[in-house]
N, C-alpha and C positions, 0 to 999 in steps of 0.2 A: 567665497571666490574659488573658484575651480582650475586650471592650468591640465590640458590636453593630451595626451601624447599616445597614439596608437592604441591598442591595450592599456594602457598607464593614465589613470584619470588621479588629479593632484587634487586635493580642497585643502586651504586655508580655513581656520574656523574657529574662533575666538581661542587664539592662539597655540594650535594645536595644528596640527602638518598630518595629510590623512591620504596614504596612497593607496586607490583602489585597485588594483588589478585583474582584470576582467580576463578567464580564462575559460578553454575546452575541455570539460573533466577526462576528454582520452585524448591530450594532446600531447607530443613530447616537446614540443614547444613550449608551450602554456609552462609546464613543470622546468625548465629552463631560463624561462625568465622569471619565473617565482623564485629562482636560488641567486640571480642576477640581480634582481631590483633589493632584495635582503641585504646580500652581500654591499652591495654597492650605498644602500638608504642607511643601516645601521638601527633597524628601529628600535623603539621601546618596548612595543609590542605588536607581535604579530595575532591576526585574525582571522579565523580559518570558516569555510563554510562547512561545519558542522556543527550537529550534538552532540552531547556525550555519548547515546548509544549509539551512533556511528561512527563515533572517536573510539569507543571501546570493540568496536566489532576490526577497526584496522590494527589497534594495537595488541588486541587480545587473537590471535590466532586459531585459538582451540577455544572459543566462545561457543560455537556449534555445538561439540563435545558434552558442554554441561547442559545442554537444552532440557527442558523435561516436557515431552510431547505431549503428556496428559494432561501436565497442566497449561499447555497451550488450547488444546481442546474445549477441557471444561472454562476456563475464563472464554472462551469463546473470542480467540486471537486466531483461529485457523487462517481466516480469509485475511486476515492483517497481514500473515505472516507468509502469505502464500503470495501476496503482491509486494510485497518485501523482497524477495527472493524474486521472482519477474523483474524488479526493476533492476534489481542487480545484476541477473541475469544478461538485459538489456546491455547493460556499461561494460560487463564484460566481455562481452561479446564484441561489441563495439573496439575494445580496446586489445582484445586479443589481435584480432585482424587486421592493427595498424601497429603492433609491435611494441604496445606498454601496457605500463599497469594500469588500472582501472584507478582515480580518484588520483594518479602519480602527483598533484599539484599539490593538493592537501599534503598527502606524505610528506612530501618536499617541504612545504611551510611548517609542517612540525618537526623536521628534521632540522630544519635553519631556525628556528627556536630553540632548540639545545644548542645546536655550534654555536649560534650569535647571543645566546644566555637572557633573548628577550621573552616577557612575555605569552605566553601562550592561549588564548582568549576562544572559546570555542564560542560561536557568535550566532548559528542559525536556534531556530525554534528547533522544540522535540519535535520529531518526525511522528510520532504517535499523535501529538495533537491536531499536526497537519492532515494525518489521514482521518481522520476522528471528525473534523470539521467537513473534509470533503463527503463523508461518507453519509454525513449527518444531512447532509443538503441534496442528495439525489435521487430520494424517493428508492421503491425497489425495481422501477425500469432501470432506471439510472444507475444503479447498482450492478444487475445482469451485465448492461451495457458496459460499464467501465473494466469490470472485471473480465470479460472479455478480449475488449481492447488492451488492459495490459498483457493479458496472457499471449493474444495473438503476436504481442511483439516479441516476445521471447523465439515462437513456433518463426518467424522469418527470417529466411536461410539466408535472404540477399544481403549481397555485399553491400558495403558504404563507401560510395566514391568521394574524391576529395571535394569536390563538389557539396555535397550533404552533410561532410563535415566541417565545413565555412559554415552551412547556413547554423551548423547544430551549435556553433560558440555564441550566438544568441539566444543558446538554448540552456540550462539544465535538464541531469537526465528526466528526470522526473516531465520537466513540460516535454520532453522531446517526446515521450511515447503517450502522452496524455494532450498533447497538441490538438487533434483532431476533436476530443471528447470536449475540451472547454469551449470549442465551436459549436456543440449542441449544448452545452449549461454554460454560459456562459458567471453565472454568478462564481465560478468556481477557480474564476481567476481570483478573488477574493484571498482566500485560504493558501492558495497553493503560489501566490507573487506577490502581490500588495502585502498583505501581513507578514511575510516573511519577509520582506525589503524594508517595512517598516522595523520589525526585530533588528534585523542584522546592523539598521540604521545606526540604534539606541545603541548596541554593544559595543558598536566600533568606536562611536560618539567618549563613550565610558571606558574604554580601555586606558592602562595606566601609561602614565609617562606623555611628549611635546611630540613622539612621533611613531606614527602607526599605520604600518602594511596589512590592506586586507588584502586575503587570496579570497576572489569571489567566481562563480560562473558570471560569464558575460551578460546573459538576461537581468543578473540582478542591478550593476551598475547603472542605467538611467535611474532609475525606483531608487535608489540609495539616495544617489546626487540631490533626489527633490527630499526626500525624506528626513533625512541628516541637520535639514535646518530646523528642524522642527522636534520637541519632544513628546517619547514616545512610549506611552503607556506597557508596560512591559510584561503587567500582572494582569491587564486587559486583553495581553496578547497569548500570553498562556491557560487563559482558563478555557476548559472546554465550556462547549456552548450548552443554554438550558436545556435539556431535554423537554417537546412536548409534550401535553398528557395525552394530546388527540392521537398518537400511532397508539399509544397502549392500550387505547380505549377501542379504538379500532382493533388492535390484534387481537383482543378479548370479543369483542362485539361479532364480528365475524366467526369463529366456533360456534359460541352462543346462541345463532341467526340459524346455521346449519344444525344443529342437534335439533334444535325447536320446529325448520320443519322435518326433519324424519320424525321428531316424535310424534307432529300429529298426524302427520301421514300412517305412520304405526297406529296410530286410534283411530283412523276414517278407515285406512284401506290397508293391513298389516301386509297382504300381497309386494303392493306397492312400496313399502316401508321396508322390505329386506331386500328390495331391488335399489333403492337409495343406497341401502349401507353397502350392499356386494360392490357396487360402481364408487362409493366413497371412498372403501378399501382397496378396487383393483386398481386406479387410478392414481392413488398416493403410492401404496406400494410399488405398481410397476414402473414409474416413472423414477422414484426414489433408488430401487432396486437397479435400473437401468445405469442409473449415473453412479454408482459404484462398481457395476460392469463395466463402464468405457475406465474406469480408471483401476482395471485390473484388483479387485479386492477378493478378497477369500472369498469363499463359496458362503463359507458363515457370518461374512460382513454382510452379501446379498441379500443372505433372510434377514440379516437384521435392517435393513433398512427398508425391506417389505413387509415387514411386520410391526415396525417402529412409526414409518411413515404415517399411517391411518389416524395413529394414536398423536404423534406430537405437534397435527398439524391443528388438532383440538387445545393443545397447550402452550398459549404463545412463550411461557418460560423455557421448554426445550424443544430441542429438535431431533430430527431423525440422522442427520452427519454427525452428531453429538454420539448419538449410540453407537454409529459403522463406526466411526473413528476410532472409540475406548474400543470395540470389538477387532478391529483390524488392528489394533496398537499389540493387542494382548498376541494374538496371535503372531501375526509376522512384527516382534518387537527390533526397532530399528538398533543395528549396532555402531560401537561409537564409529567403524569406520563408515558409516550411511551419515552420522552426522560430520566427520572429517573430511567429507566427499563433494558435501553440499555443492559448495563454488562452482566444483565442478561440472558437478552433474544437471545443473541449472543450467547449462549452455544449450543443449539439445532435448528434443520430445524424448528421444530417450531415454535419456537420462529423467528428467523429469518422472516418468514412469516406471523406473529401475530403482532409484533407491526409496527406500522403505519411509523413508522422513517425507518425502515429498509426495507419494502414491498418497500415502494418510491423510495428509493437508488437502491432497485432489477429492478423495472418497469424502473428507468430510464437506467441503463446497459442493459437487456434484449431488449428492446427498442431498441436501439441501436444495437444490437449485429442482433437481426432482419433483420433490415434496410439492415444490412452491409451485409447479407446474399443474403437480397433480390436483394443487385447492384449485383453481383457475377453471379446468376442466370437467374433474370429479365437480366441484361444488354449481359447474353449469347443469351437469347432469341429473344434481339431486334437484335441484329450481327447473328445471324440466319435466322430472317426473312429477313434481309435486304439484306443477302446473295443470299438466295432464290427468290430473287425479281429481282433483277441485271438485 
C-alpha cells in the first residue's frame, strides 16, 4: 500500500514504513526537503542514490589527486573515465548556473545521517557495471554514437530554463543526456532504469530498522513502487554480462581476412601488393594521427599513433590510443594540480583541452576512433585493389 504526496510517495510493506523521495539532482529544493522529511520522519535509515565510488568521489575530495593515468590507460578505462567526467561535467554545469551544488540532495541525506544517527545505506548499482552493460550492448556504431552524444553535452553552452528543469526531475543526470540515444537502442533502457530500480528496490526493501527514507531521482520512483513488491536478485543484478566469443572471433578474423589478401596479392602481383600496404598504413595512420591532432598532443604523440595505428589495427589485443596515451603521459605528465583542477576544468572545451589529464583520455579515444576509421576505409581500399588485380 502506497500513500501520495507531491514528491513524497509512502509504502506500507509487511511492516516496514518506506518514504520515497523523488528529487532534482541540481535542485535546492529537492535538498531542502530531503533535510525536512529526515528531520520531521526520524528514520531508521536513510537511502541514498549512490555507490560507493561515488559516495567516495563526494566525500574524498582529493580522489583525483591519487589517479594513476597509466593505469587507467593500460586497463583500458580511458573511455570510461572520459564519459565519467562528461556526465559530471553535465550536472555541474547544470547546477552551477542555478546556484547549488551538483548531487546537493545526496550530500544532504548523508549529512542527516550523521545528525539523526540513522543508518546510512548506499543503495544504487556500481556505476562501472552500469556502464559495462550499456557499452556491452551497442555494437561499435553504437559506441561512436553514444560517445558523442555524451561529449556533445558537456560542449552546449545553452542555458537551462526553469522550464527544462521540471521536465529534468523526471529525469536522472545520466538519462537526461543519454535521453535522445535510448530512443535509437532502445534495449538500453534495460541497464541504465529497469535494473537499477530493481537494485535500489532490493536495498531499500533491506535496509535496517521499521522506518526508511530513500533520497531517490524522480525517474526512479514509479520503477521502485512496482518493483518493491517483488524480490530482487541482487547477485543477478551485479554480475556483468557473458562476454561473446563471436566479437573476438570477429576482431581476430578481420586482421587475418586482410594480411591474407595483401599476401596473395604480394604473390600474384607484388606491384599491387605494396600499394595495398602503402594505403593500409596511410590510412590508419592518418586518421589516427589526425585524432591526436584535434586533441592537441605532442608532435611525438602524432608519430606514434601514425606509426602505431597500421600495426594495432592487426592486433585486436592493443591499440594505437593505448600507445599516444603512455606516449603523451610520459611527456606532458599531468600534475597533481591538473588532477585537483579536474571538476573544474570539465565545465568548458577549454578546459577539457587544457589540462593535461583530460587532453590524454581525448588523445587516447580520438586515437582510437581514427584507427577504427582508418580499417573501414584503408581495408575498403585493400578489397579494391585486390579486386582489380584478380
Amino acid at each position: 500500500m502506497s500513500v501520495e504526496n507531491e514528491n513524497i510517495t509512502r509504502i506500507f510493506l509487511d511492516g516496514k514504513e518506506i518514504i520515497l523521495i523523488g528529487t532534482a539532482h541540481v535542485s535546492k529544493n529537492s535538498a531542502e526537503q530531503v533535510k525536512a522529511v529526515i528531520e520531521s520522519e526520524r528514520p531508521d535509515s536513510i537511502c541514498i542514490e549512490l555507490d560507493e565510488q561515488r559516495y567516495q568521489s563526494i566525500m574524498d575530495k582529493n580522489k583525483w589527486s591519487e589517479m594513476d593515468i597509466f593505469k587507467v590507460i593500460k586497463e583500458k578505462k580511458a573511455t570510461l573515465l572520459l564519459m565519467n567526467l562528461a556526465i559530471s561535467s553535465f550536472q555541474n554545469r547544470m547546477a552551477k548556473q542555478l546556484g547549488v551544488n551538483a548531487g546537493q540532495e545526496m550530500i544532504q541525506g548523508i549529512e542527516s545521517a550523521k545528525e539523526t544517527g540513522a543508518n546510512l545505506v548506499l543503495a544504487d548499482i556500481n556505476i562501472q557495471i552500469t556502464f559495462s552493460r550499456i557499452w556491452g550492448n551497442i555494437g561499435l556504431k553504437g559506441k561512436a554514437m553514444l560517445l558523442t552524444q555524451v561529449i556533445a553535452s558537456i560542449f552546449s553552452k545553452g542555458s537551462i530554463s526553469e522550464e527544462e528543469l521540471e521536465k529534468m526531475k523526471n529525469q536522472d543526470t545520466i538519462n537526461a543526456i543519454l535521453n535522445d540515444f535510448t530512443e535509437v537502442f532502445p534495449k538500453l533502457k534495460t541497464p541504465l532504469i529497469d535494473e537499477r530500480d530493481q537494485y535500489l528496490a532490493q536495498k531499500i526493501k533491506e535496509a535496517p530498522g521499521n522506518k526508511v527514507v530513500a533520497v531517490l531521482g524522480a525517474a526512479h520512483v514509479p520503477g521502485i513502487k512496482e518493483e518493491i513488491k517483488k524480490d530482487q536478485d541482487l547477485v543477478r543484478l551485479t554480475q556483468l554480462p557473458a562476454k561473446s566469443k563471436a566479437p573476438k572471433i570477429i576482431a581476430w578474423s578481420i586482421p587475418f581476412l586482410f594480411l591474407a589478401i595483401i599476401a596473395y596479392t604480394f604473390y600474384t602481383n607484388p606491384a599491387a601488393g605494396v600499394q595495398q600496404t602503402i594505403s593500409w598504413v596511410l590510412w590508419h595512420g592518418t586518421f589516427s594521427a589526425l585524432g591526436v591532432a584535434i586533441a592537441l598532443g605532442h608532435p611525438l604523440t602524432i608519430i606514434t599513433a601514425f606509426v602505431a595505428a597500421p600495426i594495432t589495427a592487426l592486433d585486436p589485443i592493443t591499440a594505437a590510443g593505448w600507445f599516444a596515451g603512455i606516449v603523451q603521459a610520459y611527456i606532458r605528465r599531468p600534475s597533481v594540480r591538473d588532477f585537483e583542477n579536474l571538476t573544474e576544468d570539465v565545465f568548458t572545451v577549454k578546459g577539457f583541452w587544457r589540462n593535461k589529464v583530460t587532453r590524454i583520455l581525448l588523445i587516447v579515444v580520438l586515437a582510437n576512433l581514427g584507427s577504427s576509421i582508418g580499417t573501414f576505409i584503408g581495408g575498403a581500399d585493400v578489397v579494391r585493389l585486390f579486386i582489380k588485380n584478380i
